[in-house]
FIDO-773551 format. One record per atom (N, C-alpha, C): residue in three letters; x, y, z. Coordinates in steps of 0.1 Angstrom, whole numbers, plus 5000, padded with zeros to 4 digits. Layout:
# residues N
ALAXYZ...
***
This chain:
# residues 315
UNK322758279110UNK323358179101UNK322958199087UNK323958169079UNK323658189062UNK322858099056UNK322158119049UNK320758029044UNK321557979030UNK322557999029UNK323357969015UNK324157809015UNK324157749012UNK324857619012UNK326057649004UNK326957609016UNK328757649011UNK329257578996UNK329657608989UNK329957568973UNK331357478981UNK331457368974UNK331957258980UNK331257138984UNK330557158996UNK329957049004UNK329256978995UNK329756849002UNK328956708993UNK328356679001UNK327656518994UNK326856449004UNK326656328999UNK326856209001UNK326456058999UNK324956019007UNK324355948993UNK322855918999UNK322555798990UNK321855699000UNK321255599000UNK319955519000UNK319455468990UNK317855508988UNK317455348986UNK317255288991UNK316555158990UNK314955148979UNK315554998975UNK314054978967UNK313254958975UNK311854948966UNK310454898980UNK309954808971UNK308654778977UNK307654648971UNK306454728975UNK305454748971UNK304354818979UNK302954698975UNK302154728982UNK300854668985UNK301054528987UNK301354458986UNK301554338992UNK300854218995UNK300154248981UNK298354188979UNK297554308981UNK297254268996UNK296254309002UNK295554469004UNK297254509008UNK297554609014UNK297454699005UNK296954728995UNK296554818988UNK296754988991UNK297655058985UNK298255188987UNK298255249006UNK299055059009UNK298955109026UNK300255079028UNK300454939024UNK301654859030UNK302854849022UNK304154869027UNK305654869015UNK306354809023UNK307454739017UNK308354699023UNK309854749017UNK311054789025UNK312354829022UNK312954729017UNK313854709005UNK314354569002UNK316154598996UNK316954509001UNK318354518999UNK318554568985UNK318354678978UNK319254688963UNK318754808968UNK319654888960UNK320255068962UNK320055098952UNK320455278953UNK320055348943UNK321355438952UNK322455498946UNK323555578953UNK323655678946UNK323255868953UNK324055928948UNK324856028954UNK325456108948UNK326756228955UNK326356328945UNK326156388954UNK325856568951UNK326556668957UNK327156768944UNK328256838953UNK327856978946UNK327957038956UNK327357198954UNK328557258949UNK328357368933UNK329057408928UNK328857548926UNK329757628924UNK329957748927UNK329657848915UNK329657788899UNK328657858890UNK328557738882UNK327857828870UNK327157678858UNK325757688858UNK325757558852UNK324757448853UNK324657338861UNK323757328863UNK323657178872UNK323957088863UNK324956998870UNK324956858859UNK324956768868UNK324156628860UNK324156518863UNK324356398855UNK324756298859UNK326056188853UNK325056068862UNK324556008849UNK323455858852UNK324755748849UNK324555638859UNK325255518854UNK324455378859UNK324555288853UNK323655148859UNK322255188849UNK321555178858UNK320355118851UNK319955258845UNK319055288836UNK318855438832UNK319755518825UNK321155468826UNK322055568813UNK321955548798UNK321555688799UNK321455658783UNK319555738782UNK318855688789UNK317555768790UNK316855828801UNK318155828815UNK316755918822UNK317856128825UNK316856168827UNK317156298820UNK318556348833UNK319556408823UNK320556468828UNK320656608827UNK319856668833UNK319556818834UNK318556858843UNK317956948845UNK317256978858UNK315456958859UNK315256868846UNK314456788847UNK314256658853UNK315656628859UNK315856448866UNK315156478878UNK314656378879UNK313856358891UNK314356378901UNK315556338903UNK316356378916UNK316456498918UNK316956568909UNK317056738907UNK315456778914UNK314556788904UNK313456878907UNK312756798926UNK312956698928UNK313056648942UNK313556728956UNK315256718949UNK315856818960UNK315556958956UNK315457038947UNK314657158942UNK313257208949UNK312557128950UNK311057138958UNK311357108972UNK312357048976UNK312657018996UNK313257178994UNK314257258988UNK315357368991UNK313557508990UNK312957458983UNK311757608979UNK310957558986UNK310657468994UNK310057429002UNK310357489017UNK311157519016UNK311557589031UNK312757729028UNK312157799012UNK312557929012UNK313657949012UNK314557849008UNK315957859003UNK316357868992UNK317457938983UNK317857918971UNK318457798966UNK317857718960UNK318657618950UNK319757638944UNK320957538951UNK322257558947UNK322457498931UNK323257528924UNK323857438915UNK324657338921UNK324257258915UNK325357098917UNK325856998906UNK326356908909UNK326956808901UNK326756688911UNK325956598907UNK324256488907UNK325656358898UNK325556288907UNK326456128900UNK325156038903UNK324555968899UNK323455858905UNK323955738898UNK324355638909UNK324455498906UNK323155408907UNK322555398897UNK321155348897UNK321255158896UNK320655118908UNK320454988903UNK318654918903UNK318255008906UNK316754978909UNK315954978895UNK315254898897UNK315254848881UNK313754968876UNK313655028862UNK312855138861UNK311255048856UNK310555108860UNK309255058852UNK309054928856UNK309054858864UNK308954768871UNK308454718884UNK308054818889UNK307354828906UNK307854738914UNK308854848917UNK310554808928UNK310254958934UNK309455058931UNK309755178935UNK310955298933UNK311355288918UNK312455338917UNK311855498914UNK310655558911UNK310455668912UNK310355718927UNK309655618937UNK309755688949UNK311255678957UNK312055618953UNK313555638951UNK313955748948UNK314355778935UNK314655908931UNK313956018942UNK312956038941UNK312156118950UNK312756168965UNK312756018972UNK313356028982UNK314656068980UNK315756028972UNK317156038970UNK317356188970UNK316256258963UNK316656408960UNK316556488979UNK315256448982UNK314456498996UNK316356489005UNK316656329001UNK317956349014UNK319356359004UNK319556438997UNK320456518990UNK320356668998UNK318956728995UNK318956819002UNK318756859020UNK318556759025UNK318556709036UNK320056709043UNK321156689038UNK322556679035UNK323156789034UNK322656869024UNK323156999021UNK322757079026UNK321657059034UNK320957169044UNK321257169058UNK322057059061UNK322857059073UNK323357179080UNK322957189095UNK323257339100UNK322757469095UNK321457439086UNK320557529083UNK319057529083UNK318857409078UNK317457379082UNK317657239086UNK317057199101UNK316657039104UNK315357039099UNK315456919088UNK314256819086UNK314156729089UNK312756729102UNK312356569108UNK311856489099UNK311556389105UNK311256239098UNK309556279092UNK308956369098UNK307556409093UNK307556499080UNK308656569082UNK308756689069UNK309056589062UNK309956499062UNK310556409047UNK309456319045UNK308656289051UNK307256199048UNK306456309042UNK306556429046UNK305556489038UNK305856579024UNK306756589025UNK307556669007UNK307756529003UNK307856469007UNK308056328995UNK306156248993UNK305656299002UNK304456208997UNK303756318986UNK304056428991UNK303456518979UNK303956508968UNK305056468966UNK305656458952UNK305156308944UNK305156228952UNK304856078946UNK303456068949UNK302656188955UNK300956178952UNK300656028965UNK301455948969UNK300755868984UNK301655838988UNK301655769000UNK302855759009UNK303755569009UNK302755479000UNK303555369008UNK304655298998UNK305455388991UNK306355358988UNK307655478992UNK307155598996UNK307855638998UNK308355629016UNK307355599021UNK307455549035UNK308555479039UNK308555329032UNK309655249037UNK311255269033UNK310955319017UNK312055409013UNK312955499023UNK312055589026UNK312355669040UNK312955619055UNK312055519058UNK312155459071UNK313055309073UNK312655249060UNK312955149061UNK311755009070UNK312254889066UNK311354779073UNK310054799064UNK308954699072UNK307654749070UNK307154869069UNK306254879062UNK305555009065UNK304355019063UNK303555049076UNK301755069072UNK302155199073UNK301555329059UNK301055419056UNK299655499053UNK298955579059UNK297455639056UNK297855769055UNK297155829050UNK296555959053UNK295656029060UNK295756109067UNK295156209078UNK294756319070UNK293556429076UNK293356549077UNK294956629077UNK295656559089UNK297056649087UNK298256639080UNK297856529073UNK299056509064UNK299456349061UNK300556279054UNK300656159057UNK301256119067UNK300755939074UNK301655959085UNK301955779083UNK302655729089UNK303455609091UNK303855519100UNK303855389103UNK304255349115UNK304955229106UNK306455239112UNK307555089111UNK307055049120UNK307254919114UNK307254729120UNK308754679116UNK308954589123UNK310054499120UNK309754319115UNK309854299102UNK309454199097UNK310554079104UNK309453959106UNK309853859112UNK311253799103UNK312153779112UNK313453729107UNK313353559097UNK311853519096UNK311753399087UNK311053459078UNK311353529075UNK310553579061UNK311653599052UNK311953529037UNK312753539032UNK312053629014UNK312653689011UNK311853758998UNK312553708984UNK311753718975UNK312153738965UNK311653798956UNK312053858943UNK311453938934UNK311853938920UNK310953858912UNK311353808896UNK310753938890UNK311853948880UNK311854108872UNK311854078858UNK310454088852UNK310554068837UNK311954108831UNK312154068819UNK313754128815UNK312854248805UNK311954208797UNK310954288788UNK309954368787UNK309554348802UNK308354398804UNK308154538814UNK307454628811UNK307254698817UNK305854778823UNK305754868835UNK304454878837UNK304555048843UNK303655108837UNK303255248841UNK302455248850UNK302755328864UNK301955378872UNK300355418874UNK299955468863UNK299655568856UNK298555458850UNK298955388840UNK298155328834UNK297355178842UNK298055168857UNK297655038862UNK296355098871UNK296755238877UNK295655308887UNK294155288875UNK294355348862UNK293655378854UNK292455258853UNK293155148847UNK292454998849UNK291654988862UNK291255028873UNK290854978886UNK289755088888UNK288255018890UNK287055058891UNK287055198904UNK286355228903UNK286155348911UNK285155328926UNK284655178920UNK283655158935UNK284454988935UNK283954888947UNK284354768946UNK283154718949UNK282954598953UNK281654508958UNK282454498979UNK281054518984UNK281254518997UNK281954429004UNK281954309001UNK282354148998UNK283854178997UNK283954228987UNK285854248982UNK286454328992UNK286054418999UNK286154499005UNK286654449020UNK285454409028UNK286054289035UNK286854229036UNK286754139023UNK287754099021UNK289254129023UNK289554199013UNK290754239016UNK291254299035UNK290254369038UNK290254419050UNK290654289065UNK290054189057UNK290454039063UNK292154019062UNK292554069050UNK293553979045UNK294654069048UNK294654169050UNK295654319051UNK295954269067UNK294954269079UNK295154229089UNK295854149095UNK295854009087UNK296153859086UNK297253899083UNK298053939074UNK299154019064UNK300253989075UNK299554149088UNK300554169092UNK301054099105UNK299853969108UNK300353909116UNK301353799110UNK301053779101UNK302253689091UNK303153729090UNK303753839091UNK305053879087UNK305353939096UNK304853949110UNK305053999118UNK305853859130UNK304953739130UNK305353649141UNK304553529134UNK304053469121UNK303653419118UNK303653359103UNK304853359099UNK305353319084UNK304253239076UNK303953119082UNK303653009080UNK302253039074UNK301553169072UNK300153199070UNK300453319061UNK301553299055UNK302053409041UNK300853379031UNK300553259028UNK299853249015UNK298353269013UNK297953239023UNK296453269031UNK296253469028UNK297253509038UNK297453629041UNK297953729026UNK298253629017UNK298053789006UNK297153758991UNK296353688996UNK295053688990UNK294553818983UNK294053828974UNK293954008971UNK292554008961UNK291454088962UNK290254108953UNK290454288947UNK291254328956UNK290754508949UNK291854548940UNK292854508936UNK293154598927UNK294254458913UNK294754328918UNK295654258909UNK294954208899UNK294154168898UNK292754098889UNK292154208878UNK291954358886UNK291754448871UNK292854468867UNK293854458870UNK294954488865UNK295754388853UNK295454268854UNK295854148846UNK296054148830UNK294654228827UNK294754228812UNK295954318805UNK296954418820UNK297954458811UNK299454408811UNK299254308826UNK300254218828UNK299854078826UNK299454018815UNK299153848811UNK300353748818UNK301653828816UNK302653758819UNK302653688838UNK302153828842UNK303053868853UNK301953798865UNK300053798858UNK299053688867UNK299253568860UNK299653558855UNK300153398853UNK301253288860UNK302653408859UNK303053378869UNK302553348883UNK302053438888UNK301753458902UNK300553328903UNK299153268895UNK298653178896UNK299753038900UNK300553028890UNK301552948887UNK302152908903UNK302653008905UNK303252988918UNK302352978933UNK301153078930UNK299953048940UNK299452888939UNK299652798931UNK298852708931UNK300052598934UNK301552638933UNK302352568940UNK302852578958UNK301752688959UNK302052728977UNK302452858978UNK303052918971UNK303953068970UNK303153168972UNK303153218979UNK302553348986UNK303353468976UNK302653458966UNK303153548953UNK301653648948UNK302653788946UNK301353898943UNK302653968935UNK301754088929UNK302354168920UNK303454278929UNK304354308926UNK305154388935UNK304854548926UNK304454568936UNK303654718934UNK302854758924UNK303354858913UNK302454878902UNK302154768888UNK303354658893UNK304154558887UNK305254648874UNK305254498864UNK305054368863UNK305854278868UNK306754318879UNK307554228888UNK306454158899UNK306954038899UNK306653938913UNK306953948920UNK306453978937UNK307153928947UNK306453818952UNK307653698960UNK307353598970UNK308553638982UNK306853528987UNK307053589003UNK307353439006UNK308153389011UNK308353259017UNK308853269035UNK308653139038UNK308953119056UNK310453009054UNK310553029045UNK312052889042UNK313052949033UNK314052969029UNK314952969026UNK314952879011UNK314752719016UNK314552689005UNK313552668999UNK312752699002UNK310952738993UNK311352838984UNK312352938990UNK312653058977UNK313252998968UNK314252868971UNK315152848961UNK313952778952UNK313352668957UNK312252658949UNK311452718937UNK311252828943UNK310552908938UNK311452948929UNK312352998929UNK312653048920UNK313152968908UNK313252858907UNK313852708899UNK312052728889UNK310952748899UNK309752718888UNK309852878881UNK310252988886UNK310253118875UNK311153078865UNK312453018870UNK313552968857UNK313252898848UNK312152788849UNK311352728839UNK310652798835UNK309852918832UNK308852968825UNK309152988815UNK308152978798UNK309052978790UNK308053058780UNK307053178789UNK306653268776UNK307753428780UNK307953398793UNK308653568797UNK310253508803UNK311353568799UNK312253548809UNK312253638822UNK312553598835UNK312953638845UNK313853628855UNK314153738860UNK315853738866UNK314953788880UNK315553668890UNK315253648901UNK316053678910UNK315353788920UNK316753818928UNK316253808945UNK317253748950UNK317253718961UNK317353808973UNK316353848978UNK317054038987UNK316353999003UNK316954079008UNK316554089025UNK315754239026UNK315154249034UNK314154319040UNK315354459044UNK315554579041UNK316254679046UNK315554709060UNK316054779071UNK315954789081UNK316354989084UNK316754989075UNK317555159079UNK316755219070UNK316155209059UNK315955329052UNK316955409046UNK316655539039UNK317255599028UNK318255669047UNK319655669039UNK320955779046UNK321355909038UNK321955969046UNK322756039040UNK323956089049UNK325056089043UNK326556129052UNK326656219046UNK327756309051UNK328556429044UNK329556359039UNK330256419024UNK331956409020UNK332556519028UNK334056499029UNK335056599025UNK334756659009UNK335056819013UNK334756869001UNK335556818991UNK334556848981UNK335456838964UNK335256658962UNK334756568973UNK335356428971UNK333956348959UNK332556438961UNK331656448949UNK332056428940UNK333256528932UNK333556578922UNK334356428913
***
């Protein structure tokens, strides 16, 4: 069989945002959440690769074989000793950038099942190979996990690699996620903030509260607030989001089982009601040093897809 991917073939792929750490859960735990990231990649027969950003990102994230999605699917095709086709990359982005929603481990994954798609009938990649070219590219696993899988996700690392286990989050768990309109937060610069040893105590701690975590969102809503209590990493982090622990006190002190959604400066709440979210989110619409656009999402269950087109239908 030809190790060449036919000039034509497309592929539609679907990449869910995440939430990671979850308080407690510190570079363990993510969750899959309803807002997409869509793109169509269609293998072309000479050129350049091109790619065509629309939604969130157009205008600054790179349209050449620098995009993340590119060099993504690029590292899955040389990863298993194939030549990298030229293509034409459309990405409908709605995951918001700089904001810890996971939109880099999006892209990431998006590329992994682009090439996943286009490698159809040439190389199968299991669910272990895509956890592992994608955790090497995003450097850990718990946002690219649920991205991947979908649902919950506890993530670690092994001697042999990264590995993963879905849960299915209790059907009273309703989410939400307030997204500065101005604010943004680097990866990079949040790990940077966070001491290199903790106190034994904290430690525990959280080890208490990651546990608790998952019996709350597992069969036990009602102990959301309790359960994402956090000492190891939201608190050094504060001095670069003022906005974003403020909020979260704000709403912790109204009941709201509210923590930083991943690297931040977005919020997530975790509520057992329906209308505790609406609540909730009536006190983010009063806040009046940051605006915030509150969005109401469900828990994804599928993780990132990918279909084949009819040829040329990419284009």
């Amino acid at each position: 069989m030809s190790s060449t991917v036919p000039v034509g073939r497309s592929v539609h792929v679907k990449v869910p945002a995440t939430t990671a750490n979850l308080g407690p859960g510190f570079d363990t735990l993510g969750i899959a959440l309803s807002l997409y990231d869509e793109l169509t990649a269609t293998v072309l027969g000479a050129g350049a690769t091109r790619v065509t950003v629309r939604g969130v990102g157009d205008g600054t994230v790179a349209t050449d074989d620098t995009n993340l999605v590119v060099q993504s699917m690029a590292a899955t095709f040389s990863h298993f000793g194939i030549p990298v086709p030229i293509v034409e990359l459309v990405c409908d982005n709605r995951i918001p950038h700089g904001r810890g929603m996971g939109s880099s481990g999006a892209a990431i994954v998006g590329g992994i099942m682009v090439a996943k798609g286009l490698l159809d009938g040439i190389v199968d990649i299991d669910a272990q190979g895509l956890l592992d070219i994608a955790t090497e590219m995003e450097g850990h696993p718990d946002n690219v996990a649920p991205a991947l899988f979908g649902g919950l996700s506890i993530a670690w690392m092994t001697s042999a690699g990264p590995q993963h286990k879905k849960l299915t989050v209790h059907r009273g768990v309703s989410l939400l996620v307030a997204v500065p309109r101005d604010l943004t937060m680097s990866t990079k610069v949040a790990r940077d903030l966070q001491p290199d040893t903790v106190p034994h105590e904290d430690a525990v701690f959280n080890v208490s509260r990651s546990a608790l975590l998952i019996a709350a969102l597992l069969q036990s809503p009602e102990l959301l607030h309790a359960a994402t209590e956090d000492k190891l990493h939201q608190e050094y982090r504060a001095e670069a989001m003022p906005e974003t622990i403020a909020l979260i006190r704000r709403l912790r002190d109204e009941g709201f089982a509210a923590v930083v959604s991943g690297a931040g400066p977005s919020v997530l709440v975790l509520t057992d009601d329906p209308l505790e979210r609406a609540r909730a989110a009536r006190i983010i619409d009063a806040s009046k040093d940051t605006t915030w656009e509150c969005l109401m999402l469900a828990v994804d269950f599928k993780g990132a897809t990918v279909g084949a087109l009819p040829d040329g239908d990419g284009l």
